[in-house]
N, C-alpha and C positions, 0 to 999 in steps of 0.2 A: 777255773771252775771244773769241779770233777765231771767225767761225761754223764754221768748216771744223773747227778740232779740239771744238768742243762738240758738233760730231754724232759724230766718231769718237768720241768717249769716250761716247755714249749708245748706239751701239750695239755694243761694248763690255759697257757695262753689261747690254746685251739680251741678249746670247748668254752670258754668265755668270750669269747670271738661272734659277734654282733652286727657287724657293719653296717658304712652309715648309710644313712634314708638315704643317700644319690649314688648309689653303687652301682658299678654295668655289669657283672660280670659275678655267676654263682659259681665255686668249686665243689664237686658233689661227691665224696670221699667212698670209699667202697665202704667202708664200717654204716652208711646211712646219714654223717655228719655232712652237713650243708655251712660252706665257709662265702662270704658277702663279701665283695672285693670293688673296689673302683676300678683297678688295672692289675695283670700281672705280667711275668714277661718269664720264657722257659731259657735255663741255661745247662747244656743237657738233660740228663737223667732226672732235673729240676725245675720245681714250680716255684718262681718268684713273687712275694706280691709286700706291701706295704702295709703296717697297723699303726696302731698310737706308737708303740716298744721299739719299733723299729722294722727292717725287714725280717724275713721268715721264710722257709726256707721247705717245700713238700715236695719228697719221691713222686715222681709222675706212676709208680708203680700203683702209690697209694690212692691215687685219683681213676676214681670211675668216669667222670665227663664233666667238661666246662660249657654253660650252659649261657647264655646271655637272659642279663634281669630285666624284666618288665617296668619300667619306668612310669609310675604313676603321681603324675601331677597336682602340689597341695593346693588345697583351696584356694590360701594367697599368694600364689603363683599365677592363676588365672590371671589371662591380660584382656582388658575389656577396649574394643575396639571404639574408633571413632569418639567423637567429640564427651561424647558420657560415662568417660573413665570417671571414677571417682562413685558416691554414693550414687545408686540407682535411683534415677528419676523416677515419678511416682507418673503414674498411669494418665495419661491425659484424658478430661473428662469431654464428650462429644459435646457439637452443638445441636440446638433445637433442628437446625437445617440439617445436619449432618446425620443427626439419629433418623429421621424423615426419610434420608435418601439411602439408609442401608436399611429403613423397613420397607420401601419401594423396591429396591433389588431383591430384598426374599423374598415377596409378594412375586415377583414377576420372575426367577427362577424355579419356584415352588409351581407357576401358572406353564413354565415353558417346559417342563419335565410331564405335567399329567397332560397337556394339549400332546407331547410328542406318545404319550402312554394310548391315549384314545385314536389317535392317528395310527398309530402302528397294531391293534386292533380291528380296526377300521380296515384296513388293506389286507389284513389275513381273511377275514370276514369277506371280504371284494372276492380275495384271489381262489377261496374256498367254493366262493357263487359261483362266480365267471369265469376263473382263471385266469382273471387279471387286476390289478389294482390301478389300472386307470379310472379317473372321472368321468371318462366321454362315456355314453350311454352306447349297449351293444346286443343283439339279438341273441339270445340262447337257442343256438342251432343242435351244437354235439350232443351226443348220446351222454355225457358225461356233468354238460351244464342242465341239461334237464333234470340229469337223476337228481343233483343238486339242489337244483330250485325245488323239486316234491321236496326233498329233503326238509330243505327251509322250510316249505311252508307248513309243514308237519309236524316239526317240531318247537315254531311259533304256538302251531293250536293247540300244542300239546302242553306247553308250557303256560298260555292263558287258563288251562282247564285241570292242571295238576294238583294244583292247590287253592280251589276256588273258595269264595268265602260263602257261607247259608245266606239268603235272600234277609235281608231286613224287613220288621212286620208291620203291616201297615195299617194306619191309625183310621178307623171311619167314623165320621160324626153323626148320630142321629138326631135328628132336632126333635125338641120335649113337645107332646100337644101341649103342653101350657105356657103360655107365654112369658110367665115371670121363672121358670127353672131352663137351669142351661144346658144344653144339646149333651145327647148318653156320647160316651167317647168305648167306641169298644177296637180290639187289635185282632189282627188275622195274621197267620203267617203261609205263605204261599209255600206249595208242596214241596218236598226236597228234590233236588236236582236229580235228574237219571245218573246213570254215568256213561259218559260217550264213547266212540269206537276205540278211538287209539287211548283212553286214558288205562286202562289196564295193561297195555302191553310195552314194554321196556325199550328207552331210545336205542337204535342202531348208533353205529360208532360215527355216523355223519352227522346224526341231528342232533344228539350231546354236543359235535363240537360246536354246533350255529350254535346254539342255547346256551352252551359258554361262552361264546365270545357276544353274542346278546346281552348277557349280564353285567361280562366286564365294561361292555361300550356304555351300558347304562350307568354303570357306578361314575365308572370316570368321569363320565357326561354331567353328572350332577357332583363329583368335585371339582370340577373346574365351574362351572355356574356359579356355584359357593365361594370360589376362587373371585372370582370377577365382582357378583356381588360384592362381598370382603371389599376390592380396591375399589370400585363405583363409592361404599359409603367412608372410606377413609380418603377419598380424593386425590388416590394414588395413579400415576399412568400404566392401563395396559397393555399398550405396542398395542403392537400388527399381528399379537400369536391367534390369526385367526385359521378355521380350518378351511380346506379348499371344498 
């Protein structure tokens, strides 16, 4: 075979060159051409590797870099472990008992996250008073638990008086001089509120934070109520999340 057409039909064969889905190994040609190989093996100055035609035969000049291929596994190749190889089992349906005892576990995870919410509120709230987040009951001696407790209690009255609601009006009966008509019904409404010392003047950075953590202790206090009710009328058990 003359040399001139044995190289056109070899590169030919290069650029129709495909390789199969289980190939390990890419050839990356300096031209930009990408060759897909299973194996190849170097014999000098040469890159050996195998096709359908036969072997084949590339200058290592002409190779920019051999790169290892990414192996990605077909669908039906997956191998399914354990006893349920074969068609996928369909979804087993709970029982009466069993749906019961994982509405019981949310019920009491959902109760044991907002008890640990109000509790930990609860001890910042302490530690912010006192200085300590013990139970035992303790005299406010320091300079520092005092200012606190004014604090507190300041921004308690400040918070009952922020946003108070207008007096509701009040309904009085007169009774009719005639005995067969019914008593006149007339309403009054009691004068508007003054406004008190501290309600005009803006919390310090100590009695916003009582007043915050007042609020959060009250929310969570009444989700977890709500919590409990909830299990009390579905006849679920609450444990011991009780607080100290």
């Amino acid at each position: 075979m003359p040399k001139g057409l044995k190289f056109l039909l070899l590169t030919l064969l290069l650029c129709s060159w495909t390789g199969p889905a289980s190939a390990d190994y890419i050839l990356v040609l300096k031209n930009g051409r990408r060759i897909t190989v299973q194996s190849y093996r170097e014999e000098g100055r040469m890159i050996k590797f195998h096709d359908l035609g036969g072997e084949i035969a590339i200058s290592k000049d002409q190779i920019q870099s051999i790169e290892k291929a990414v192996q990605v596994p077909l669908p039906q190749q997956t191998q399914l472990q354990g006893p349920a190889a074969g068609p996928q089992a369909a979804e087993r349906l709970l029982t009466p008992e069993e749906e019961r005892a994982k509405e019981e576990k949310e019920y009491q995870q959902k109760l044991m996250e907002v008890t640990g919410q109000l509790k930990e509120v609860q001890d910042r709230y302490s530690q912010l008073l006192r200085g300590t987040t013990s139970p035992e009951p303790s005299q406010l001696v320091t300079e520092e638990q005092i200012k606190a407790s004014r604090a507190d209690v300041i921004s308690r009255f400040r918070d009952a008086t922020s946003n108070p609601s207008e007096p509701a009006p009040v309904r009085l009966l007169a009774p009719s001089p005639f005995s067969s008509l019914p008593p006149t019904i007339t309403e009054e409404r009691p004068p508007a509120r003054a406004p008190t010392t501290y309600e005009n003047l803006p919390y310090t950075e100590t009695q916003k934070e009582f007043s915050d953590l007042r609020n959060q202790a009250i929310e969570l206090d009444k989700e977890r109520e709500s919590l409990i009710n909830e299990m009390r009328q579905k006849n679920l058990s609450i444990g011991s999340l009780f607080l100290e």
